[in-house]
FITIDREN-99182 format. One record per residue (C-alpha): residue in one letter; residue number from 1; x, y, z. Coordinates in Angstrom, 3 decimals, padded with zeros to 6 digits. Layout:
+--------+-----+----------+----------+----------+
| residu | num |        u |        v |        w |
+--------+-----+----------+----------+----------+
|      a | NUM |        X |        Y |        Z |
...
+--------+-----+----------+----------+----------+
This chain:
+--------+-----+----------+----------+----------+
| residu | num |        u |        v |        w |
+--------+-----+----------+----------+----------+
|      x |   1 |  206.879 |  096.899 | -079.242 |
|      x |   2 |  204.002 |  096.415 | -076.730 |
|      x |   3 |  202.185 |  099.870 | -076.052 |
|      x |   4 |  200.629 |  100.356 | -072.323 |
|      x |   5 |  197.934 |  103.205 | -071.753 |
|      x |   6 |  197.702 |  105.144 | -068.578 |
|      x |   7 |  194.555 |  106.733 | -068.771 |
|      x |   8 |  194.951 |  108.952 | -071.691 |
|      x |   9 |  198.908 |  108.018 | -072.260 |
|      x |  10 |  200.238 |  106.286 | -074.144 |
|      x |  11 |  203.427 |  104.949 | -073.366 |
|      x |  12 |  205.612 |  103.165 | -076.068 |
|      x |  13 |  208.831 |  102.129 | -074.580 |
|      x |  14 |  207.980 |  101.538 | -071.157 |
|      x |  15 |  211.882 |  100.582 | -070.415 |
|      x |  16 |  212.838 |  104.457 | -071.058 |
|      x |  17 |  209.972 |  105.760 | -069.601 |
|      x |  18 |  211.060 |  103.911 | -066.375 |
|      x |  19 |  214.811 |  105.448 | -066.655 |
|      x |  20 |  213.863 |  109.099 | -066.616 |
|      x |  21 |  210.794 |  108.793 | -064.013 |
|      x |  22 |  213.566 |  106.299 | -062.261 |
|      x |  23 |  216.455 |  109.347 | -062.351 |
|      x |  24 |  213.560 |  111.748 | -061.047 |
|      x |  25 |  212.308 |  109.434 | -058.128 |
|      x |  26 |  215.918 |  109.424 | -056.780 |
|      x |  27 |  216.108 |  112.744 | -056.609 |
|      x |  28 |  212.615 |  113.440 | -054.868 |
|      x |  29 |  213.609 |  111.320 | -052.467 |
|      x |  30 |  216.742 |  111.973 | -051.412 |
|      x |  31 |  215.759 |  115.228 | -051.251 |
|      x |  32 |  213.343 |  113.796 | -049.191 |
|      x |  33 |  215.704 |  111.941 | -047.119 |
|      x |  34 |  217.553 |  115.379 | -046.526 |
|      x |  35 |  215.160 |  117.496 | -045.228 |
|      x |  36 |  213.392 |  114.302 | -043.031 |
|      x |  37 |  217.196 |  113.930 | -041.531 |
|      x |  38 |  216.773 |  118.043 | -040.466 |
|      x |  39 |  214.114 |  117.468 | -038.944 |
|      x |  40 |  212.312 |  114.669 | -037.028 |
|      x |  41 |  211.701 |  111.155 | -038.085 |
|      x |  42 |  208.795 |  110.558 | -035.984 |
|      x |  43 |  206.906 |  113.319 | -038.537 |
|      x |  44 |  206.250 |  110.337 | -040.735 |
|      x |  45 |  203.045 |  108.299 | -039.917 |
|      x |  46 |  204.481 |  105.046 | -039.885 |
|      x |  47 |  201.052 |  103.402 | -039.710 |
|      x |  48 |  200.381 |  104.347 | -043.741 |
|      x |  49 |  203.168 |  101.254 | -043.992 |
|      x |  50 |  200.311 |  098.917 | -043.889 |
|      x |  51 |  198.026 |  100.958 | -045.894 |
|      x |  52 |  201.066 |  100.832 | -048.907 |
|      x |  53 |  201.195 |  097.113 | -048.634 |
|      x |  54 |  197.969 |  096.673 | -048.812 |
|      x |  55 |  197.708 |  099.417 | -052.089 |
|      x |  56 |  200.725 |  097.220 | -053.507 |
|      x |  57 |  199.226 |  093.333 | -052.806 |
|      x |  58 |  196.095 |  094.407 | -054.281 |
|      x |  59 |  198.180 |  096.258 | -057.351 |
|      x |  60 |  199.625 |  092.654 | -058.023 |
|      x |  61 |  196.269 |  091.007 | -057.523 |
|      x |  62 |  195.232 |  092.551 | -060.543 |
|      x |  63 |  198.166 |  092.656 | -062.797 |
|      x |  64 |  201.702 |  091.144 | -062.134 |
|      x |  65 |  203.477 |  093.479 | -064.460 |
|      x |  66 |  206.187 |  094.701 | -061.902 |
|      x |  67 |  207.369 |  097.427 | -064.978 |
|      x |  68 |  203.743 |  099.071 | -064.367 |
|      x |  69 |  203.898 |  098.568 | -060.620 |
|      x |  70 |  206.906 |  099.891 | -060.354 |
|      x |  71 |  206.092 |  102.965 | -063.070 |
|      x |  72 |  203.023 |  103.671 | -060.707 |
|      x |  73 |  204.736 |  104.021 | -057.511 |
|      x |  74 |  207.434 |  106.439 | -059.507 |
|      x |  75 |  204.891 |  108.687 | -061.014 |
|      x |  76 |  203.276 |  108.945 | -057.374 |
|      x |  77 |  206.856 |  109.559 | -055.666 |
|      x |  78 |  207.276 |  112.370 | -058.128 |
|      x |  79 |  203.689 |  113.884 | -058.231 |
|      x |  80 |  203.729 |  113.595 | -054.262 |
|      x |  81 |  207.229 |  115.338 | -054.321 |
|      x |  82 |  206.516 |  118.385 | -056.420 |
|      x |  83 |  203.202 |  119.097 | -054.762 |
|      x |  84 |  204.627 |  118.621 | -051.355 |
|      x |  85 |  207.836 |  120.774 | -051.600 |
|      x |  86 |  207.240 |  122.806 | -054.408 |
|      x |  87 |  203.889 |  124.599 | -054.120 |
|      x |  88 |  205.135 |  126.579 | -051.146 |
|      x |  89 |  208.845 |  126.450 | -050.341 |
|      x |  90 |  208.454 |  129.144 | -047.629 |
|      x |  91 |  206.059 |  126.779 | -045.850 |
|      x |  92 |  206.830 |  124.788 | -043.014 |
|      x |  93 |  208.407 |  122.368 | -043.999 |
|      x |  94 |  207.382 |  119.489 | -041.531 |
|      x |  95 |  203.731 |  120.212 | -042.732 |
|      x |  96 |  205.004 |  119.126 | -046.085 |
|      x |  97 |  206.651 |  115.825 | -044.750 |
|      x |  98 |  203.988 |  114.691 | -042.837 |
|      x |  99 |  201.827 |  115.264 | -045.528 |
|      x | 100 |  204.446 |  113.773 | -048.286 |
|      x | 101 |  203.250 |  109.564 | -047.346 |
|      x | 102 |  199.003 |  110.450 | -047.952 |
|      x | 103 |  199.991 |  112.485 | -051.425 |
|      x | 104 |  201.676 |  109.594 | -052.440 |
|      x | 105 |  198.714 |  106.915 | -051.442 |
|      x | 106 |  196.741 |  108.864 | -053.331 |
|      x | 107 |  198.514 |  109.232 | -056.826 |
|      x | 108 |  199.183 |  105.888 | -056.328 |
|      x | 109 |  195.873 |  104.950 | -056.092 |
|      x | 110 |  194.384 |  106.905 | -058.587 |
|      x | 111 |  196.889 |  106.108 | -061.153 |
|      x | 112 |  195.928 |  102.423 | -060.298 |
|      x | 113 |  192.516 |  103.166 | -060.623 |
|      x | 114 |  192.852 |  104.752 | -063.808 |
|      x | 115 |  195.185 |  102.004 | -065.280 |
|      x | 116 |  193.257 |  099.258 | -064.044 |
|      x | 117 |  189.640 |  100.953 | -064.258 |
|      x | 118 |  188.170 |  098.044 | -066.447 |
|      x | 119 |  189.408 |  095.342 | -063.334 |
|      x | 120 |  187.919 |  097.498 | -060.769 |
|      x | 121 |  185.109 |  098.038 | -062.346 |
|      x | 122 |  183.806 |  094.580 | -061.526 |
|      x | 123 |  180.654 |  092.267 | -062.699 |
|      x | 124 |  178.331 |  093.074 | -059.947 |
|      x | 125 |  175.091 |  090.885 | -058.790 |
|      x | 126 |  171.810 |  091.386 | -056.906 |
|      x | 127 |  173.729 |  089.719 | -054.059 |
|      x | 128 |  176.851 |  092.238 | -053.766 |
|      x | 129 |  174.173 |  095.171 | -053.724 |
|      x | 130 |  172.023 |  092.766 | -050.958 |
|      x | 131 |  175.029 |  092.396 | -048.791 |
|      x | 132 |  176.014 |  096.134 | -049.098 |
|      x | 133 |  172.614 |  096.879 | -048.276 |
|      x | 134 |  172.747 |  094.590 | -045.054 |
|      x | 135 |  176.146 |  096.355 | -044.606 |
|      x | 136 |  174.479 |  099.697 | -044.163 |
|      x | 137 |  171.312 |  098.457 | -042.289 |
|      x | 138 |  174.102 |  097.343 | -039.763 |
|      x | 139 |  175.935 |  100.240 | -039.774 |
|      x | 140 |  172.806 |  102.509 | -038.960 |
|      x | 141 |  171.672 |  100.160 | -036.343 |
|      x | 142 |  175.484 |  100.056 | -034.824 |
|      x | 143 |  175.184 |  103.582 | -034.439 |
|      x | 144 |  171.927 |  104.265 | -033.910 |
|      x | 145 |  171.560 |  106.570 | -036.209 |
|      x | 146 |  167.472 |  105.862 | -036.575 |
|      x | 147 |  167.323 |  108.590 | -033.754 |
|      x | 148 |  166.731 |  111.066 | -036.529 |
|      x | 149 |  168.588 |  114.236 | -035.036 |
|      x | 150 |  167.571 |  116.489 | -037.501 |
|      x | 151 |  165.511 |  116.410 | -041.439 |
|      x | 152 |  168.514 |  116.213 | -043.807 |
|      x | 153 |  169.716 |  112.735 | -041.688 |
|      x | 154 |  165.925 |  111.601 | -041.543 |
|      x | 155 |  165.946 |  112.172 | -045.332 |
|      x | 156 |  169.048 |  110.412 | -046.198 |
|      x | 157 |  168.832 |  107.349 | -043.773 |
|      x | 158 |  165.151 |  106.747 | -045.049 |
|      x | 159 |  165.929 |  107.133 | -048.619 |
|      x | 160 |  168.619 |  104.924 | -047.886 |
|      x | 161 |  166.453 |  102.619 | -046.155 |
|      x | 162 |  164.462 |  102.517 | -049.223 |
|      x | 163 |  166.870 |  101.982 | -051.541 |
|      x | 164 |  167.848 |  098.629 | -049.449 |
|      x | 165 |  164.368 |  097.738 | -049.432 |
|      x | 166 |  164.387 |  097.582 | -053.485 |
|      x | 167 |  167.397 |  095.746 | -053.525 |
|      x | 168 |  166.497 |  093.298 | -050.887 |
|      x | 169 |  162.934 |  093.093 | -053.520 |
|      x | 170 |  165.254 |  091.931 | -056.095 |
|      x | 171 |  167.647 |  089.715 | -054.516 |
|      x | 172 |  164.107 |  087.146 | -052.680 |
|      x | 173 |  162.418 |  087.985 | -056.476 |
|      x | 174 |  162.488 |  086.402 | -059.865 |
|      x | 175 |  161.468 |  089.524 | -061.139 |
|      x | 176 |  163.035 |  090.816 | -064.260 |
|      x | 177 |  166.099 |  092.921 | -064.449 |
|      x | 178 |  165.491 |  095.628 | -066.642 |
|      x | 179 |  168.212 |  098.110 | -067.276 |
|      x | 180 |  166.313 |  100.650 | -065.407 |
|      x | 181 |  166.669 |  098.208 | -062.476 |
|      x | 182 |  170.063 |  097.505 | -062.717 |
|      x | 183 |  171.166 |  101.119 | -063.456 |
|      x | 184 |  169.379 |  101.884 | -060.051 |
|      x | 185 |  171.066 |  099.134 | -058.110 |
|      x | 186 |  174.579 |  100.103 | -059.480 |
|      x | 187 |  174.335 |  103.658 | -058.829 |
|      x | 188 |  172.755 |  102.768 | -055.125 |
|      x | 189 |  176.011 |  099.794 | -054.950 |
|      x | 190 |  178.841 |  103.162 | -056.108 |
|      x | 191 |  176.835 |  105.379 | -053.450 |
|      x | 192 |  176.783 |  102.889 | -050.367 |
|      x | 193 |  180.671 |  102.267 | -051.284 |
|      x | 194 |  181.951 |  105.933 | -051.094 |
|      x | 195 |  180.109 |  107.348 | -048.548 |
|      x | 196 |  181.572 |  103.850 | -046.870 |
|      x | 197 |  185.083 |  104.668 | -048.075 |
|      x | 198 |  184.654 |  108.144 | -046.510 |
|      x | 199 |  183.392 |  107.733 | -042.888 |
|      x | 200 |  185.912 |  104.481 | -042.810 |
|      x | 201 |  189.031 |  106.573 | -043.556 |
|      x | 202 |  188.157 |  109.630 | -041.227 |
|      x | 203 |  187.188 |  106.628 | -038.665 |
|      x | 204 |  190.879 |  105.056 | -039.231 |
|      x | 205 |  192.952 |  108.042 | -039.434 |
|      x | 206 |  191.328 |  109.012 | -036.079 |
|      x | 207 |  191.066 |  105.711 | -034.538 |
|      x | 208 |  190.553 |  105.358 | -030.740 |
|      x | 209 |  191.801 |  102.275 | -028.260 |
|      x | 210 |  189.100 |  099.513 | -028.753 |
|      x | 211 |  190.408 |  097.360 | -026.302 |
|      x | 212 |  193.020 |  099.725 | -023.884 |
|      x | 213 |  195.511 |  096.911 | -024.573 |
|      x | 214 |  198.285 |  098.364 | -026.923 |
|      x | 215 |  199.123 |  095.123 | -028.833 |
|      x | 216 |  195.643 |  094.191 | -029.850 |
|      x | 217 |  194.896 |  097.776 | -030.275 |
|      x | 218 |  198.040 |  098.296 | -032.320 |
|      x | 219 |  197.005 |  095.126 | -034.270 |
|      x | 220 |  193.639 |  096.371 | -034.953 |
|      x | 221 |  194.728 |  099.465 | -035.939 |
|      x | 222 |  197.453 |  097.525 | -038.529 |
|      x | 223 |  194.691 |  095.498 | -039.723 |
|      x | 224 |  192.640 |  098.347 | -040.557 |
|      x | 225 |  194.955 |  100.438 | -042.412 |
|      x | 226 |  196.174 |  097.009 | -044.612 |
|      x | 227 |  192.365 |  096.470 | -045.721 |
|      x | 228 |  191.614 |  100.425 | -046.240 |
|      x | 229 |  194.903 |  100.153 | -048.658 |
|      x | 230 |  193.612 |  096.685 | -050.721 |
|      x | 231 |  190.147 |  098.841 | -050.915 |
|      x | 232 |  191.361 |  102.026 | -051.826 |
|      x | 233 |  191.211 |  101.325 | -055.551 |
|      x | 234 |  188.092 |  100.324 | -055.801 |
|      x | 235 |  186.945 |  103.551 | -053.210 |
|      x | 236 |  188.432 |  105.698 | -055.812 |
|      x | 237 |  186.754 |  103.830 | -058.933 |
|      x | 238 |  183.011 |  104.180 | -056.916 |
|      x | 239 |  183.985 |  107.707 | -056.386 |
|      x | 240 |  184.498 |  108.435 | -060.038 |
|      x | 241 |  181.302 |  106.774 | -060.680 |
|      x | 242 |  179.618 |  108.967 | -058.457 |
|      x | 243 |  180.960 |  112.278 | -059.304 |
|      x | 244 |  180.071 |  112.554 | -062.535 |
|      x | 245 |  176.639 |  113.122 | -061.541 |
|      x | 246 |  177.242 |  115.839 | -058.888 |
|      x | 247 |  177.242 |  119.452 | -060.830 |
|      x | 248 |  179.612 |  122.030 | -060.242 |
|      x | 249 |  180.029 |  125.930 | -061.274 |
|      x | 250 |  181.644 |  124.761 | -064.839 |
|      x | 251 |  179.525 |  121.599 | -065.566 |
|      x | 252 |  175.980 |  122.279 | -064.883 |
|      x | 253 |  174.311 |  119.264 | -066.862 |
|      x | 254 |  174.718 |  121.319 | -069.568 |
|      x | 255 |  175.428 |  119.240 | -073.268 |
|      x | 256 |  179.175 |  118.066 | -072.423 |
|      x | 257 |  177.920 |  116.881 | -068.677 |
|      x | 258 |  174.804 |  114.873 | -070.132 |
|      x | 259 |  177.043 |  112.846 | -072.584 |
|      x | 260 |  179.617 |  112.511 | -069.520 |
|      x | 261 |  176.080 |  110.984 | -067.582 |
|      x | 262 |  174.878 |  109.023 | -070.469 |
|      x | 263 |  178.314 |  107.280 | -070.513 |
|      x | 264 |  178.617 |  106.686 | -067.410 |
|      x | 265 |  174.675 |  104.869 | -067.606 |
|      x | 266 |  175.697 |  102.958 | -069.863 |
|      x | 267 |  179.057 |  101.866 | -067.708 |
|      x | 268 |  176.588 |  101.295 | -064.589 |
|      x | 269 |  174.402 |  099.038 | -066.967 |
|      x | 270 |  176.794 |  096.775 | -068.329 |
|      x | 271 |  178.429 |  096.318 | -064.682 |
|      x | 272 |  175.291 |  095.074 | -063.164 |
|      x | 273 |  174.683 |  091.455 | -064.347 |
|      x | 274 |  171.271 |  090.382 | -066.016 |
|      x | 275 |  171.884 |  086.954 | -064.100 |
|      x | 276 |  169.564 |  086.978 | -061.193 |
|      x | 277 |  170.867 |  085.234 | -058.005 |
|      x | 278 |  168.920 |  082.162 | -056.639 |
|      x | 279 |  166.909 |  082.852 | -053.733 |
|      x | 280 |  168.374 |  080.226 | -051.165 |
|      x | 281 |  171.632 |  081.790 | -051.920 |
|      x | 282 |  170.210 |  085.095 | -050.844 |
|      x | 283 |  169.041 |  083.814 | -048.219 |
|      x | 284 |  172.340 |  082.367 | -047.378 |
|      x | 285 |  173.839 |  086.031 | -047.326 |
|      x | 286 |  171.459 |  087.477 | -045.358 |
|      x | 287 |  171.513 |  084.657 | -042.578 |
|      x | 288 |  175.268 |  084.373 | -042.488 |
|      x | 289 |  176.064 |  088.238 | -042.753 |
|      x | 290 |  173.164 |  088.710 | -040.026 |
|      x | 291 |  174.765 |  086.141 | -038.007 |
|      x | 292 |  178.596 |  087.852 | -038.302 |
|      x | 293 |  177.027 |  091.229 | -037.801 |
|      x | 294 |  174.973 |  090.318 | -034.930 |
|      x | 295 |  177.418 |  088.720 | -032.885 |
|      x | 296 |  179.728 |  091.571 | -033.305 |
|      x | 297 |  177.113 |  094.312 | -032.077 |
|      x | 298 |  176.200 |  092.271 | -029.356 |
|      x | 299 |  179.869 |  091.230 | -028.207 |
|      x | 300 |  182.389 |  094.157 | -030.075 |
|      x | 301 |  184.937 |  091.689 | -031.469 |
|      x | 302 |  186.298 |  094.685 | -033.737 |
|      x | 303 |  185.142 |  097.774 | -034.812 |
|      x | 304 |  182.086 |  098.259 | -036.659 |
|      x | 305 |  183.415 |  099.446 | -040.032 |
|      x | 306 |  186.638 |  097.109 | -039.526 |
|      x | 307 |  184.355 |  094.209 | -039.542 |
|      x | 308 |  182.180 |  095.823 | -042.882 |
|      x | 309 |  185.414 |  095.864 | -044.720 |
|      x | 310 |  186.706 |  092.832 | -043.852 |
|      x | 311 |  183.810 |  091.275 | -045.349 |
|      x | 312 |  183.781 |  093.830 | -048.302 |
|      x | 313 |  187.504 |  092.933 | -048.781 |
|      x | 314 |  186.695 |  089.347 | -048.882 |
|      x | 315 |  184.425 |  089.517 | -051.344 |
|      x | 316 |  186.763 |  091.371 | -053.639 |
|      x | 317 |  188.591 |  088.204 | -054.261 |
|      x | 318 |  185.340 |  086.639 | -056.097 |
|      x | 319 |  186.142 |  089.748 | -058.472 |
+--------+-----+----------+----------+----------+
C-alpha cells in the first residue's frame, strides 16, 4: 500500500482517510449552507472564486493526484469550518461567513505548501533573482517611493537598492558563486517575494476602478485574484523561508532556533544553482522586462503589481 506524507503525517490508506474527512466536509458545509440560507448570500465574496481556481490549476500543475487534491480541499473545508463557527458561537455569525471562503484559501494553501514544499521550493538562477530585482526597482520607481518620507523607508529602500545592485553584479559577471553568494541571493529572492505577496494581496483585496469601465475593471480585478491564487503557494513557501529567521518571545536564536537557521542555510544553498547564467541572456531580461515595465508606467495598461505577477506567474511555468 502506497504511503503519502502531509507534512509530518503519515497517511496509509488514503481511500479511508478520504471517507471520514469526506463524512465531516458534508457536514461543515451544510451546516454552512444553513446558516448562509438565514442570512444573506451576498456575505460571500464571490471574487475569491477566481482566487480558488487559480489555488486548484496550480495544485494540478504540480501533482495530478486528484485523491490528494481532493484530501486538501477537505482538510481546509473542515479546518476553515471549526475555526469559523466554533471558536465563538455567540459571535455574529455573518462575521464568521464572510470570513469562512479566506480560512479556507489559506489551509488550502498551506497544506499545499507543506505537501508539495520540495516542488515549490524551486531551482533558482542569477536570472530569477535579476528579474525580481528589476521587479522591485520598478515597483519603487512606479510609486515613487525614492522620496524618502522618513529613515526606516530610506533604510529599507536603499538596502534594498543594494541588494539589487549585488545581484545585478552577478547576473553581467562570471564571477564565482560561492555558497556565501548564493545563500545571500536566495534569502534576498524569499524577501523580495513576501514582502511582494503582502502589499499585492492588501492591494487586491482593496482594489480600486483602474479604468471606471465595470467590465474591464471587473476583468482586471478577475485576473488578479486568478494569478494571486496560482502564486499563493509559492507566497506561503517564501514566507516560511523567511520566518525562521525573525525571533520571537519563545525562540530567541537560542540552540533549537540556530539549528532551525542552519537548516534552513543549507535549504537556501542547495536552491540557488551553481550554474551561472550567460551574460547576453541577462541582458535579454533586463532589456525585455525594462521594455514591458516601461511601457506600462508610461501608458498604465494594468496595474503595477498586476503586471509584476503576471510576469512572476509566467515564469513559474519554467519551474
Amino acid at each position: 500500500m502506497k504511503e503519502r506524507k502531509l507534512g509530518d503525517f503519515t497517511i496509509e490508506n488514503i481511500n479511508v482517510t478520504l471517507i471520514i474527512c469526506g463524512a465531516f466536509t458534508v457536514i461543515f458545509l451544510g451546516y454552512l449552507t444553513w446558516f448562509i440560507t438565514k442570512t444573506d448570500f451576498g456575505l460571500l465574496p464571490y471574487l475569491t472564486l477566481p482566487l480558488i481556481f487559480g489555488l486548484i490549476m496550480e495544485n494540478r500543475r504540480l501533482e495530478r493526484d486528484w485523491k490528494i487534491l481532493t484530501l486538501k480541499i477537505m482538510l481546509a473545508v473542515i479546518c476553515a469550518s471549526v475555526i469559523s463557527f466554533f471558536r465563538n458561537l455567540d459571535s455574529d455569525i455573518s462575521r464568521e461567513i464572510a470570513l469562512w471562503p479566506y480560512l479556507f484559501i489559506f489551509f488550502f494553501a498551506l497544506f499545499s505548501a507543506v505537501y508539495h514544499h520540495k516542488k515549490v521550493t524551486p531551482v533558482i538562477t542569477e536570472g530569477t533573482t535579476l528579474l525580481q530585482s528589476i521587479s522591485i526597482i520598478y515597483w519603487i520607481i512606479h510609486y515613487n517611493y525614492l522620496s524618502f518620507s522618513n529613515f526606516l523607508e530610506a533604510l529599507v529602500l536603499i538596502s534594498g537598492l543594494i541588494f539589487s545592485a549585488i545581484s545585478f553584479y552577478n547576473a553581467f559577471s562570471y564571477r564565482k558563486l560561492t555558497a556565501s553568494f548564493r545563500l545571500i541571493l536566495s534569502i534576498w529572492s524569499a524577501v523580495i517575494m513576501t514582502v511582494f505577496s503582502f502589499v499585492y494581496i492588501n492591494r487586491v483585496y482593496h482594489f480600486n476602478y483602474f479604468i471606471g469601465d465595470f467590465v474591464i475593471d471587473s476583468s482586471l480585478n478577475i485576473i488578479q485574484y486568478f494569478f494571486l491564487g496560482v502564486s499563493l503557494i509559492y507566497m506561503i513557501q517564501n514566507a516560511r523561508m523567511v520566518a525562521v529567521y525573525i525571533p520571537s518571545k519563545n525562540s530567541f536564536f537560542d540552540q533549537d532556533h540556530l539549528k532551525r537557521i542552519a537548516r534552513m542555510n543549507k535549504l537556501h544553498v542547495w536552491r540557488y544553482s551553481k550554474e551561472q547564467v550567460k551574460i547576453k541572456d541577462s541582458l535579454l531580461i533586463l532589456l525585455f522586462t525594462s521594455a514591458v515595465y516601461s511601457f506600462n508606467y508610461f501608458y498604465k495598461i494594468i496595474p503595477a503589481f498586476t503586471l509584476i505577477w503576471i510576469v512572476y506567474a509566467g515564469s513559474l511555468e519554467n519551474v
